[in-house]
C-alpha positions as CSV (number, residue, x, y, z in Angstrom):
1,X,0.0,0.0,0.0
2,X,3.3,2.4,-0.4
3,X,1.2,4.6,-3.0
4,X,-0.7,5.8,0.2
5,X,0.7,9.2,1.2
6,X,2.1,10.1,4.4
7,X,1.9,13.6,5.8
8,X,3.2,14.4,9.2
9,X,2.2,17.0,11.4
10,X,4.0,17.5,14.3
11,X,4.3,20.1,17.3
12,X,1.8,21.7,20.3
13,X,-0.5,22.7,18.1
14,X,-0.4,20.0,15.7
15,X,-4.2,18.5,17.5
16,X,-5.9,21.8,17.2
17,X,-4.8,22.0,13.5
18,X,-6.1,18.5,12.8
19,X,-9.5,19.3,14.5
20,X,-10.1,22.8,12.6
21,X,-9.5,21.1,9.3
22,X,-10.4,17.1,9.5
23,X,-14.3,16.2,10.4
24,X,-14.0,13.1,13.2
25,X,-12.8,14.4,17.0
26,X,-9.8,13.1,17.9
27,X,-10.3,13.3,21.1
28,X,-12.3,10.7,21.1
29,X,-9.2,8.9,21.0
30,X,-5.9,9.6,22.1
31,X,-1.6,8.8,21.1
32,X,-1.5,6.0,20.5
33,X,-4.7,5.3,18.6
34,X,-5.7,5.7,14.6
35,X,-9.1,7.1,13.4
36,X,-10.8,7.6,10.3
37,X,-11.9,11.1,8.9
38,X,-12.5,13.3,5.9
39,X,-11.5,16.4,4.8
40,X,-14.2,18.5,3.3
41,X,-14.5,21.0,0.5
42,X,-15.8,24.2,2.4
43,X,-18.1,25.0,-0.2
44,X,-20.2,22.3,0.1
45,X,-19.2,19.8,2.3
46,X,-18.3,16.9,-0.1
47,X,-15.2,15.1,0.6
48,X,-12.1,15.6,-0.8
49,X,-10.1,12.7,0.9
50,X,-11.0,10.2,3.8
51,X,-8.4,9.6,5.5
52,X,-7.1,7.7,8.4
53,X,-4.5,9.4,11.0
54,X,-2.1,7.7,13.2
55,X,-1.9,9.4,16.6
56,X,1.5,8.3,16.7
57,X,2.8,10.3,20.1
58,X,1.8,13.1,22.0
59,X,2.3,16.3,19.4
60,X,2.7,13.6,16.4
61,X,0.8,12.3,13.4
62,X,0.8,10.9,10.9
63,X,-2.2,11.5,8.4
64,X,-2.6,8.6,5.5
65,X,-4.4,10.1,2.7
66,X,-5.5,8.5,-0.8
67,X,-2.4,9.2,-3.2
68,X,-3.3,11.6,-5.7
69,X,-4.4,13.9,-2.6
70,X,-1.5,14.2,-0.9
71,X,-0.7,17.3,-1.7
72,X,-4.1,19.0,-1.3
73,X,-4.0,17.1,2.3
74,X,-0.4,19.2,2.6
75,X,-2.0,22.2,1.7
76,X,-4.8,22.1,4.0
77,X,-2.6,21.4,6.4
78,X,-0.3,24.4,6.0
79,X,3.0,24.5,7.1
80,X,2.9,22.3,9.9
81,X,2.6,19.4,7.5
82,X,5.2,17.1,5.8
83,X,4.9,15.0,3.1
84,X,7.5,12.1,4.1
85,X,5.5,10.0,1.6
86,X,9.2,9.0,0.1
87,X,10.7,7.9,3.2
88,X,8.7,5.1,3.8
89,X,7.1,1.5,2.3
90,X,3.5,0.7,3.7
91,X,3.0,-3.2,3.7
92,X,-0.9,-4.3,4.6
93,X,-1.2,-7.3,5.9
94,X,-4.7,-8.7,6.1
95,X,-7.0,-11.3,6.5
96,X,-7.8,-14.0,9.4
97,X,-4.8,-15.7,9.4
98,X,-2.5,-12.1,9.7
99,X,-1.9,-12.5,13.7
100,X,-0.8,-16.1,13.8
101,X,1.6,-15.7,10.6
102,X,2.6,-12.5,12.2
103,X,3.5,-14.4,15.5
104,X,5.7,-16.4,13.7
105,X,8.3,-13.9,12.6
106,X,7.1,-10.5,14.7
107,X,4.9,-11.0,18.2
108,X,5.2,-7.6,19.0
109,X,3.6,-6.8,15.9
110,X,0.7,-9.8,16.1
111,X,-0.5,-8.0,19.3
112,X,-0.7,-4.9,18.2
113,X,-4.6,-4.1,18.7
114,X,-7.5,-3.0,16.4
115,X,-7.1,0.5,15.8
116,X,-4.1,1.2,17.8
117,X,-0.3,2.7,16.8
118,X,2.9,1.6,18.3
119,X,6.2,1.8,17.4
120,X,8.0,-0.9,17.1
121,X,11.8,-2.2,16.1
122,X,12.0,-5.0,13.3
123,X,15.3,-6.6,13.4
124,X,17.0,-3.2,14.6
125,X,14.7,-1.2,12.6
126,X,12.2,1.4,13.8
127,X,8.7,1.1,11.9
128,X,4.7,1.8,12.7
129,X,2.4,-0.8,13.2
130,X,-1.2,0.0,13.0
131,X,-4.3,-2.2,13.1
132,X,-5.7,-0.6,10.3
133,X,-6.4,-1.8,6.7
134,X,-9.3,-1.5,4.6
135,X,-10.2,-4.9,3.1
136,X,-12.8,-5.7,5.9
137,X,-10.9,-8.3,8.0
138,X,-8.6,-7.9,10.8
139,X,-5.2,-7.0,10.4
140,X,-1.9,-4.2,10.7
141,X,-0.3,-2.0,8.4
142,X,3.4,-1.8,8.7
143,X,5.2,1.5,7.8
144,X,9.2,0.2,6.9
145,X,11.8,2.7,6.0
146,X,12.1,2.2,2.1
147,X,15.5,0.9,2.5
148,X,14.4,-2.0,4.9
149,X,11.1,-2.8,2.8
150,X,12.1,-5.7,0.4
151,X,14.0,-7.6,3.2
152,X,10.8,-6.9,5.2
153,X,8.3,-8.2,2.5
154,X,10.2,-11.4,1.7
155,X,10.3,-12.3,5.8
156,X,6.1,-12.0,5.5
157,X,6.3,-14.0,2.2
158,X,8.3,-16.7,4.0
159,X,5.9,-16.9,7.1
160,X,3.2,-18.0,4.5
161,X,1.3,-14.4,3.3
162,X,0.7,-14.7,-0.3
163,X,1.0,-11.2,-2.3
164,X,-2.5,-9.8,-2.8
165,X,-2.5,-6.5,-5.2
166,X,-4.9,-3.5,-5.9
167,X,-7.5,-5.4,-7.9
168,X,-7.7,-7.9,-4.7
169,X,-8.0,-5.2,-2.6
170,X,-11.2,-3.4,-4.5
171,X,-12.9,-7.0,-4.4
172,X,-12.5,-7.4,-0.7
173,X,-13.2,-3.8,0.0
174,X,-16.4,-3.9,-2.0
175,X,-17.4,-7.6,-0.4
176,X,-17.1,-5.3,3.1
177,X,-19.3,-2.3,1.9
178,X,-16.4,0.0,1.7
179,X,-16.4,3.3,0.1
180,X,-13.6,4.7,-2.3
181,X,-12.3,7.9,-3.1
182,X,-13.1,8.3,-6.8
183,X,-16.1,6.1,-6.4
184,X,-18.3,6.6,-3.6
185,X,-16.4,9.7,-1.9
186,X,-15.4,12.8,-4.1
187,X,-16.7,16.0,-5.5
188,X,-20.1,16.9,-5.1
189,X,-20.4,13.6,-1.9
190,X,-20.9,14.7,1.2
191,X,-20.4,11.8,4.2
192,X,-24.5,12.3,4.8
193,X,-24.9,11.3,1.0
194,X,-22.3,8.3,1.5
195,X,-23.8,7.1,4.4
196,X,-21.1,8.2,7.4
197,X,-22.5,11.2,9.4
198,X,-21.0,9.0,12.2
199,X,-17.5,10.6,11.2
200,X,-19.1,13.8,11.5
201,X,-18.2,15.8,14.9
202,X,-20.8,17.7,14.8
203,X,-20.0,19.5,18.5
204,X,-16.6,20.4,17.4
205,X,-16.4,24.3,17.4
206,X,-15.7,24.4,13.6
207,X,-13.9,22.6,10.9
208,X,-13.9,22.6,6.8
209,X,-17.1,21.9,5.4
210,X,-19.1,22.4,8.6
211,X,-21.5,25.2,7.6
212,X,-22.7,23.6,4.6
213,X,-23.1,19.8,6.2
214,X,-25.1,21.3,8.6
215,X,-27.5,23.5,5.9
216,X,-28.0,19.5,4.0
217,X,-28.2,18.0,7.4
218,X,-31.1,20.1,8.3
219,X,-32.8,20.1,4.9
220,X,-32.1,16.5,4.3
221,X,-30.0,15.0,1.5
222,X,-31.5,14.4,-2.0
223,X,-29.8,10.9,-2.4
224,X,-27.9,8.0,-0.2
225,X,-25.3,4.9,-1.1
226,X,-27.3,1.9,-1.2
227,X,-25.5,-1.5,-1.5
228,X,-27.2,-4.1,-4.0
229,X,-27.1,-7.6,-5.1
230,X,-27.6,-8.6,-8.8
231,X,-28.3,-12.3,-10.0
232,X,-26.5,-14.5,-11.9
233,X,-22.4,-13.4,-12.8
234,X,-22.3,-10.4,-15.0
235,X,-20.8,-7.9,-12.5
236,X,-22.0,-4.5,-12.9
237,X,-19.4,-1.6,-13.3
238,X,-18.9,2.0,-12.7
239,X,-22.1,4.7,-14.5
240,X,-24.2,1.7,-15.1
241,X,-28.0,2.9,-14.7
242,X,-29.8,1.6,-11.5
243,X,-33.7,1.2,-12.6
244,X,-36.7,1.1,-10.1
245,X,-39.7,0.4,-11.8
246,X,-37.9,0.8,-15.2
247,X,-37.6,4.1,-14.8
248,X,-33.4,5.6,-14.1
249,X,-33.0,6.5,-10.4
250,X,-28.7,6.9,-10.9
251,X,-25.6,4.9,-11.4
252,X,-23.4,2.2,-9.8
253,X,-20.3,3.9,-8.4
254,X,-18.7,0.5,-7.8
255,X,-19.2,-2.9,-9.2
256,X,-17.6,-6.5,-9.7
257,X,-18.0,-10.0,-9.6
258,X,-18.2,-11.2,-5.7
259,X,-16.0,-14.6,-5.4
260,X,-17.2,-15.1,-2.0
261,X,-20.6,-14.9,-2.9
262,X,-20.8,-16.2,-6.6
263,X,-22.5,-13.1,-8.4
264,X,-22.6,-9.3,-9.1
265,X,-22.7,-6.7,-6.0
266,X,-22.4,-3.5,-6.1
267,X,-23.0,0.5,-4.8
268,X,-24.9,3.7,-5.9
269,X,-26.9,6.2,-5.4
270,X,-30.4,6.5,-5.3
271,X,-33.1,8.8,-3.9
272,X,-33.4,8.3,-0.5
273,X,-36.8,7.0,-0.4
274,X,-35.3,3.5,-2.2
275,X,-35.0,1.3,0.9
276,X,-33.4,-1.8,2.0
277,X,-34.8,-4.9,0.7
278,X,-36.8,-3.2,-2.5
279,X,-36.3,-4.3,-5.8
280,X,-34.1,-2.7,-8.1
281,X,-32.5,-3.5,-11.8
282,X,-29.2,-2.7,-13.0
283,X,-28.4,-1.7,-17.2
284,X,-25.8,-4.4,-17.6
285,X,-25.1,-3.6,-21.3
286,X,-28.5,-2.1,-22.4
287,X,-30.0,-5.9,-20.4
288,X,-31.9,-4.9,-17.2
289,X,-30.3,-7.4,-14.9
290,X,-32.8,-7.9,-11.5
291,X,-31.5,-7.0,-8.2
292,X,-32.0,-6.1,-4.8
293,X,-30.9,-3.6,-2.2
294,X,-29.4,-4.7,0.8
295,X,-27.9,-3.9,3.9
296,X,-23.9,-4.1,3.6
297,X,-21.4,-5.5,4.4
298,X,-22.0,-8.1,1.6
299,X,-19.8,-10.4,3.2
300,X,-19.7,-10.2,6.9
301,X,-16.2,-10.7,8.5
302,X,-14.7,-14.0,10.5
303,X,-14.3,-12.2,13.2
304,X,-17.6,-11.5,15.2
305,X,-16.7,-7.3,15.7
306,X,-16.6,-6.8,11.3
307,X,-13.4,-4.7,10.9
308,X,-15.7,-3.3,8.3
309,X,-17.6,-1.0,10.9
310,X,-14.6,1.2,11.1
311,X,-15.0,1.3,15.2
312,X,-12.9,4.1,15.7
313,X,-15.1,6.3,17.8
């Protein structure tokens, strides 16, 4: 996951920069701890990046944003922020086996909980474990100066990971009901659209966007992310048309084939008044293929608290 940026904002006012500018309250949490959070266009709320930050010590952090917004992230920042994107190599290591291969090579590392930061030396080397990840399942995320990140890749690939890339990912991440930058989250998206008010601190004082969430919080928002099931295999994909009663209601902003499940999911938006468990079709190549809306995740995880609920309040 080394295409993930890295910006780091250090010094005493490092937290009250964060909370002005990011929408979740970190102090719900505390050093030592990771959340997730968006940044917000001010204009009208819709995000720009979500993000997850590392509370890595007491006046340091590290925020993780989607790649091709790093620099926006910098700039929203201001000068207390540092790209150190280049100094690093992020390695994601997921799924319910990660803690006992983990054990094998790196106990520290195995124990380091849900949601929590520590540092941590690998064979004389200083890196950041997290337990974050984003494919729905438990795991940690290992930040590995560059230099030290093949010799660190081939000791996970020797304990018995198998490499997993960005297509894997999307599959998994979709299976969970996970938004996407680009997809579900972008211009013109607020979090109420997409679904996550819950990352929305709405008793903070003030932060970027706040004013206009509040203006479509209290006049309510004209569509929300749905998650659906299609039959058979044809996976739908991105700007496909999702159909209620034949008539267009808007477009998949994720699709594929499921292989856990054995058919096409997918996300959209529709008008709010399309609810769980009504029918809906999907214009799979000008064929209305018959679906359904349903509650996500898709696929629930092996472990009975589903990473997939980001718990990071």
């Amino acid at each position: 996951m080394s295409h993930l940026g890295t910006v780091r904002v250090e010094g005493p006012d490092a937290l009250d920069r964060l909370q002005a500018v990011l929408t979740n309250d970190l102090t719900k949490i505390g050093p030592g701890r990771a959340q997730y959070t968006h940044l917000l266009d001010d204009a009208d709320g819709s995000v720009l990046d979500d993000i997850i930050v590392w509370w890595v010590k007491e006046q340091t952090f590290d925020v993780m944003p989607n790649a091709s917004n790093t620099d926006r992230v910098v700039e929203a920042l201001g000068s207390a922020a540092q790209d150190v994107t280049s100094q690093r190599a992020v390695i994601a290591l997921q799924g319910p086996a990660t803690r006992r291969l983990v054990d094998s090579v790196w106990p520290e590392a195995a124990r380091v909980p849900r949601f929590a930061v520590e540092r941590l030396n690998w064979t004389g080397v200083g890196c950041l474990v997290a337990g974050t990840g984003y494919t729905g399942e438990d795991g940690i995320e290992v930040a590995v100066p560059v230099e030290h990140a093949v010799s660190t890749w081939d000791a996970f690939m020797a304990a018995g990971f198998e490499p997993a890339g960005l297509g894997a990912r999307d599959t998994l991440r979709l299976e969970a009901g996970l938004p996407l930058h680009g997809h579900e989250l972008g211009p013109g998206i607020t979090p109420l659209q997409a679904g996550l008010g819950w990352v929305v601190a709405w008793d903070k004082p003030e932060f970027r966007g706040k004013a206009a969430l509040e203006a479509e919080r209290d006049k309510g928002v004209s569509r929300r992310l749905r998650a659906m099931t299609v039959e058979g295999r044809r996976p739908p994909r991105e700007g496909q048309k999702i159909l209620v009663d034949g008539v267009a209601v808007g477009e998949v902003t994720s699709g594929n084939f499921s292989p856990s499940l054995g058919q096409g999911i997918a996300l959209g938006f529709v008008p709010p008044q399309v609810e769980i468990g009504d029918p809906v079709s999907i214009d799979v190549r000008g064929e209305q293929v018959p679906g359904t809306v349903v509650k996500p995740p898709f696929v629930a995880a092996s472990d009975p608290e589903p990473y997939g609920q980001l718990p990071v309040s």
